[in-house]
N, CA, C and O of each residue as an XYZ file, in Angstrom:
352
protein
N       0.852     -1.176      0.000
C       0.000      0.000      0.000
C       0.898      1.240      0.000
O       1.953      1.079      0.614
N       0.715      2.402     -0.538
C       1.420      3.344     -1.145
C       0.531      4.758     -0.694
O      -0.689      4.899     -0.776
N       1.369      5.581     -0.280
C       0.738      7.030     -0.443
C       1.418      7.934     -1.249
O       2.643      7.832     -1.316
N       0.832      8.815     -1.884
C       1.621      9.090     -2.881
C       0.964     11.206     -2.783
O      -0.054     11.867     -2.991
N       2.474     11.408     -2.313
C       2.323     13.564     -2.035
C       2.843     13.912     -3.806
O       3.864     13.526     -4.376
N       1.802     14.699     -4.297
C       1.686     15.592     -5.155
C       1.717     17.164     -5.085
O       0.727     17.829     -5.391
N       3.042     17.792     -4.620
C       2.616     19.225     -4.304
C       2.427     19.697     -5.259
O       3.134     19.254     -6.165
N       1.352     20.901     -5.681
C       1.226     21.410     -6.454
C       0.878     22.870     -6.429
O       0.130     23.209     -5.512
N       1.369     23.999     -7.449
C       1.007     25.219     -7.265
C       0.675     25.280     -8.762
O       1.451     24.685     -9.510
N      -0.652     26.088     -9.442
C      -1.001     26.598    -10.640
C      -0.567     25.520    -11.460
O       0.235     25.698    -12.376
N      -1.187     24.108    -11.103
C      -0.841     23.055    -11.990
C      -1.346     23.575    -13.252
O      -2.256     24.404    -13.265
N      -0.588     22.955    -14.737
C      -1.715     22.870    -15.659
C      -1.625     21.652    -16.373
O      -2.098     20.791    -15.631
N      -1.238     21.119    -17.490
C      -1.709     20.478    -18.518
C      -0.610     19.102    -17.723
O      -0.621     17.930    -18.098
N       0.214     19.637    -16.644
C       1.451     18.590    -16.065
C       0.288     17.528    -15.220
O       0.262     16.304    -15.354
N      -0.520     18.237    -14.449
C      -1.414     17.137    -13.603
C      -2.009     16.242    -14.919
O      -1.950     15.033    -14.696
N      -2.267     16.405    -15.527
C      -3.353     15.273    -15.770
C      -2.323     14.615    -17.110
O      -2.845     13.856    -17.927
N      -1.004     14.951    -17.214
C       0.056     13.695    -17.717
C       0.605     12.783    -16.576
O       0.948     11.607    -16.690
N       0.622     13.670    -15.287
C       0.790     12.452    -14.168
C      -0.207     11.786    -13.627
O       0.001     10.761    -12.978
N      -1.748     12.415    -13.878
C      -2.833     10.824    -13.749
C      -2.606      9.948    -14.683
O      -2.118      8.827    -14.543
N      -2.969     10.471    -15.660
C      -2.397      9.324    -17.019
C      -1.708      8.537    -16.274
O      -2.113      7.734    -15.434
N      -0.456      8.826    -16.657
C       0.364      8.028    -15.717
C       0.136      6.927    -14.839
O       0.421      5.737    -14.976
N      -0.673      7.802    -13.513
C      -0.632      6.906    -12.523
C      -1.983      6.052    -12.617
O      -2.183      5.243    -11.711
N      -3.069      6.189    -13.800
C      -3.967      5.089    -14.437
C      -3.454      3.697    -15.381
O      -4.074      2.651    -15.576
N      -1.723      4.220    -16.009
C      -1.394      2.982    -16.407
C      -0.351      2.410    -15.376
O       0.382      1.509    -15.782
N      -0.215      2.854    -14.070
C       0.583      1.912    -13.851
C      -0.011      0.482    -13.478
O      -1.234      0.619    -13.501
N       0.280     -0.687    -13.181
C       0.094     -1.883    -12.700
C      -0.035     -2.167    -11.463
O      -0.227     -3.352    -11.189
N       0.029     -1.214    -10.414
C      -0.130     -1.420     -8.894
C      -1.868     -1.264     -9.293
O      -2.335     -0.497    -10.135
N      -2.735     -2.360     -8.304
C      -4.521     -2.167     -8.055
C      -3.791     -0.466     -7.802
O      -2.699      0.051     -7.569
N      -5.590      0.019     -8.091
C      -5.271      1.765     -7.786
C      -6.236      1.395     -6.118
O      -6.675      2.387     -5.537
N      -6.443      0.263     -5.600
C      -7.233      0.485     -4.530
C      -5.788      0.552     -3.503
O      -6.022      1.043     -2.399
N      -4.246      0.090     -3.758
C      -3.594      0.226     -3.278
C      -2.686      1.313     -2.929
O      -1.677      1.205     -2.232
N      -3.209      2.540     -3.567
C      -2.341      3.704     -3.386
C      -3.766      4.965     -3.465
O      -4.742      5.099     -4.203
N      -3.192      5.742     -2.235
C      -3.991      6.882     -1.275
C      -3.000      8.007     -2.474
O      -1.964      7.703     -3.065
N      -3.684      9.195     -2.526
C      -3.253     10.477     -2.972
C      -3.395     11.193     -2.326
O      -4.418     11.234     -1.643
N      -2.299     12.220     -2.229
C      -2.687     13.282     -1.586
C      -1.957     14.488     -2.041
O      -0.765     14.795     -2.034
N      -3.105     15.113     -2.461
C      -2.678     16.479     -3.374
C      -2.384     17.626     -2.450
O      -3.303     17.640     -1.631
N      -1.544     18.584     -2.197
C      -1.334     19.875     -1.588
C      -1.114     20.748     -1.921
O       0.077     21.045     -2.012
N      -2.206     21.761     -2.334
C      -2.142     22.896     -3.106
C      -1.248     23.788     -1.838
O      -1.275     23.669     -0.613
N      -0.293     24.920     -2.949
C       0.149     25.758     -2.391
C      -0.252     27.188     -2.935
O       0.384     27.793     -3.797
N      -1.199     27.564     -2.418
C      -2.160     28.659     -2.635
C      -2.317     29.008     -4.121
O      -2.097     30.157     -4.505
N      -2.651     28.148     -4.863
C      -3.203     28.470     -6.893
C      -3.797     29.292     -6.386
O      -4.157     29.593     -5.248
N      -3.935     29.911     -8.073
C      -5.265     31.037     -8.245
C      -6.104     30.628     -8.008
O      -6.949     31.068     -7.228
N      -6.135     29.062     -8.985
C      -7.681     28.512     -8.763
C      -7.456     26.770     -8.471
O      -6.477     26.064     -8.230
N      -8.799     26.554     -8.625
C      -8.731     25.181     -8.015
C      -9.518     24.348     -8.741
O     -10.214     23.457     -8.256
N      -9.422     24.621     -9.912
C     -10.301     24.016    -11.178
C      -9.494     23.043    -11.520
O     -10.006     22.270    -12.329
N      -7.854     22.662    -11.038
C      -7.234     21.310    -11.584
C      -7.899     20.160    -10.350
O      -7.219     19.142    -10.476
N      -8.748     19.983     -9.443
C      -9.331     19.439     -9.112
C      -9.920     18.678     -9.918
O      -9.581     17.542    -10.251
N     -11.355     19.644    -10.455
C     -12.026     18.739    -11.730
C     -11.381     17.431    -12.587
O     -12.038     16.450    -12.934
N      -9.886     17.652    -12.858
C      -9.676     17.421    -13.928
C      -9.100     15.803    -13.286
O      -9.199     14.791    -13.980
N      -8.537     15.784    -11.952
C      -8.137     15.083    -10.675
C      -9.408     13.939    -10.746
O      -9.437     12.801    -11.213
N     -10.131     14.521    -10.271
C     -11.911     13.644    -10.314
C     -12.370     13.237    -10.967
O     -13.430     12.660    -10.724
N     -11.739     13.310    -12.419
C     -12.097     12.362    -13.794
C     -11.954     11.321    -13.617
O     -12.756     10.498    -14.056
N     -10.674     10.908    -12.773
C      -9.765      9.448    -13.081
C     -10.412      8.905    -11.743
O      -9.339      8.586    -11.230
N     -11.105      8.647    -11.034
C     -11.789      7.912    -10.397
C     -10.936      6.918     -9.045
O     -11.251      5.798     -8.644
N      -9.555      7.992     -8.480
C      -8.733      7.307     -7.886
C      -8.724      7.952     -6.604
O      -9.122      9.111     -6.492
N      -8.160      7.066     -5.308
C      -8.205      7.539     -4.016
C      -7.309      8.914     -3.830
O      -6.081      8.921     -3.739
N      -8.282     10.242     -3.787
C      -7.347     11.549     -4.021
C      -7.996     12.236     -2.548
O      -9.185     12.528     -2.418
N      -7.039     12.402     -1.583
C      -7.514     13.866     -0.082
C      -6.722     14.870     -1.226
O      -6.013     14.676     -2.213
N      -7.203     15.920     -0.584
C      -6.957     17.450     -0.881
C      -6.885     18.122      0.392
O      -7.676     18.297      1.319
N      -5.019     18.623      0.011
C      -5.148     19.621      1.667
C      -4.430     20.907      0.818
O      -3.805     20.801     -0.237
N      -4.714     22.229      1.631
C      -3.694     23.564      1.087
C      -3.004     23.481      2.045
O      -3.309     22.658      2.908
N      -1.738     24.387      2.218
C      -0.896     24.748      2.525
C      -1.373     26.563      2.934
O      -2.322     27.111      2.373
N      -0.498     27.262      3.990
C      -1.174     28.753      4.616
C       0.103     29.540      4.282
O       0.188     30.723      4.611
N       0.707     29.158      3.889
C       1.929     29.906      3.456
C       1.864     30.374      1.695
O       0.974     29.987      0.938
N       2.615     30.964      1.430
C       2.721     31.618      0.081
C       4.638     31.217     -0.286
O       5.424     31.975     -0.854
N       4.861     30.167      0.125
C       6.374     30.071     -0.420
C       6.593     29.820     -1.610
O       7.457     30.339     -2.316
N       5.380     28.540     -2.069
C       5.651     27.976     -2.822
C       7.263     27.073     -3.559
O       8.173     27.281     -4.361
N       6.682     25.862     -2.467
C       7.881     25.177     -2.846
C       8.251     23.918     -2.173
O       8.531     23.749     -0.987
N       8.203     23.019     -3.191
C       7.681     21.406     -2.750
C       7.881     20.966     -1.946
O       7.083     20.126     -1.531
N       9.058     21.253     -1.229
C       9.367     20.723      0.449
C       7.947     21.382      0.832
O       6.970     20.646      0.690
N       7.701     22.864      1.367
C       7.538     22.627      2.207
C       5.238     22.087      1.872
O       4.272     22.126      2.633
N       5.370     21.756      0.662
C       3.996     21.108      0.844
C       4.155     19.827      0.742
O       3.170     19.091      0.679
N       5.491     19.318      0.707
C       5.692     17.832      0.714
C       5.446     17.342      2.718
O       4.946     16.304      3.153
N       5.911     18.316      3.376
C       5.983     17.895      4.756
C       4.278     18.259      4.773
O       3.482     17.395      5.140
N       3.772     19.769      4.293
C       2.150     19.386      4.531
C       1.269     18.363      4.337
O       0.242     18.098      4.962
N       1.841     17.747      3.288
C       0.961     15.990      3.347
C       1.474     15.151      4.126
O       0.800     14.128      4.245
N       2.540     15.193      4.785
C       2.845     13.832      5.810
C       1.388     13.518      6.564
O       0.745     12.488      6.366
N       1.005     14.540      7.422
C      -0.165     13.888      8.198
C      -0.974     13.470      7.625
O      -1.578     12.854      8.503
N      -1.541     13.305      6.669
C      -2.454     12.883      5.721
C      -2.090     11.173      5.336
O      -2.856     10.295      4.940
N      -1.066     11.137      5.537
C      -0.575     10.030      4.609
C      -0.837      8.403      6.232
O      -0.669      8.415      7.451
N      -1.243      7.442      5.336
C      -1.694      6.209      6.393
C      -1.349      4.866      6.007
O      -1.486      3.828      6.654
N      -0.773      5.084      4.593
C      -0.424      3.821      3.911
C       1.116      3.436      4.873
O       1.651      4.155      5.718
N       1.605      1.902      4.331
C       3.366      1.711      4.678
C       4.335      2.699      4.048
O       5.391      3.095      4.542
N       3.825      3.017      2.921
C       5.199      3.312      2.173
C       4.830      4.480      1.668
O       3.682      4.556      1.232
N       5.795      5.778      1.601
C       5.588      6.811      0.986
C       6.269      7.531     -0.040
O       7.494      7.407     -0.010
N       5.818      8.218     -0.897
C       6.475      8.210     -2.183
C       5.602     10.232     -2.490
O       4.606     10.806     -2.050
N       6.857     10.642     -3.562
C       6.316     11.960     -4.064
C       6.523     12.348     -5.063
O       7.719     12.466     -5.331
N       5.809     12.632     -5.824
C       5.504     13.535     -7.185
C       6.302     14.503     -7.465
O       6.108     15.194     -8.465
């Protein structure tokens, strides 16, 4: 079982080449948790695009304006419940 941190700020056309992605890999998708951490986007319309692919996705923001994958990589630790952890 796998959790898998996606930080993201003003994703665009990059999120939904890494669902792709993570729809062909070969792990069951019931075995890996997502967890996306916006770092304050404009908007939050790459959600939608998240909710197409029909996979285990939490959504947390971040309160800072640094922007910058550490520190929304440590904002998903608490989130995360699987053995093994992995990041985007």
């Amino acid at each position: 079982m796998f959790s898998l941190i996606i930080p993201c700020h003003n994703p665009d056309k990059t999120i939904r080449r890494l669902f792709d992605s993570l729809k062909r890999q070969t792990i069951d998708q019931s075995d890996l948790e997502i967890i996306v951490v916006d770092d304050n986007s404009d908007s939050l319309d790459y959600r939608k695009v998240i909710d197409e692919y029909g996979l285990n996705v939490k959504y947390t923001e971040t309160d800072t304006h640094i922007h910058c994958p550490g520190n929304t990589r440590e904002a998903g630790t608490p989130f995360v419940t699987q053995n093994w952890l992995c990041f985007a």
